[in-house]
N, C-alpha and C positions, 0 to 999 in steps of 0.2 A: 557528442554521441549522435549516433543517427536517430534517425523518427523512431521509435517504439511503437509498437502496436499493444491493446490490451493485454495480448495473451504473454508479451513479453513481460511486463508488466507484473501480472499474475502469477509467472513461474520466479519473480523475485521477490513478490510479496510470500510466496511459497517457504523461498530458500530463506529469507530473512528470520519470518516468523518459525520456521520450524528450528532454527541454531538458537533465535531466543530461548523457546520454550523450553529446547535442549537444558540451555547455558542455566534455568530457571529449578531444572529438574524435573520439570512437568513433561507430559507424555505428552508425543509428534501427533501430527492428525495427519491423516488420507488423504481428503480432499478439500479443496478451498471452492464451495458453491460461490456463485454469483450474489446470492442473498444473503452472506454469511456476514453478521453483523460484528469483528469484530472486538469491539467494545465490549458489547451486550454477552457476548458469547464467552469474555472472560481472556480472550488471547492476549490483550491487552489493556491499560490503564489510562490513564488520563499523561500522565508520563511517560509512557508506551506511547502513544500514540503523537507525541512532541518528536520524540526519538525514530517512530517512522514515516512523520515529515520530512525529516535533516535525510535520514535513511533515502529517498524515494528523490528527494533533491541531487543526492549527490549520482544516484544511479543515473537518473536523467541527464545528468553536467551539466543543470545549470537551476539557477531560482525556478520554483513553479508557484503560482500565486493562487493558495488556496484558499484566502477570502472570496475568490468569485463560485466557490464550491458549495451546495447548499450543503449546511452543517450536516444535516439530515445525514447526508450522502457520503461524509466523509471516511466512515467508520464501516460501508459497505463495500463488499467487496468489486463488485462490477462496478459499479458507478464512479470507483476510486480507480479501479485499472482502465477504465475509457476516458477519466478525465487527465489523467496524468499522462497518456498516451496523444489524447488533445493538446493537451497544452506543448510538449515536446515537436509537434508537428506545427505550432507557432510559430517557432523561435526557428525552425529550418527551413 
């Protein structure tokens, strides 16, 4: 795949998370802020969040190394579409 930019990123952390929630029978959201934690915020679980690793890898086409991500950081929404967008611009 080519270099991704965050906002690419973000419109597939969008599309992902909103067929989950679908698939979950929970209600779609509007907008995916920059500060949106996520985790915290209930969109997803500890399981969820393994599932959109593998998700975010395969979007990319290739391994992304998210031990160099601070944990902090992983579960946010900015932080998580700038680093995956990084790291994609790595590997090309």
């Amino acid at each position: 795949m080519s270099v991704l930019t965050p906002t690419d990123v973000r419109s597939f952390l969008k599309d992902y998370l909103g067929q989950r929630l679908k698939a979950d029978g929970r209600a779609a959201f509007e907008d995916l802020p920059e500060d949106r934690d996520l985790l915290l915020s209930g969109m997803i679980d500890s399981i969820g969040l393994l599932d959109l690793v593998a998700a975010l890898q395969e979007f990319a086409g290739h391994e992304i190394d998210f031990e160099i991500l601070d944990p902090e950081e992983m579960t946010i929404v900015g932080p998580l579409c700038r680093f995956v967008a990084h790291q994609t611009s790595q590997v090309n």
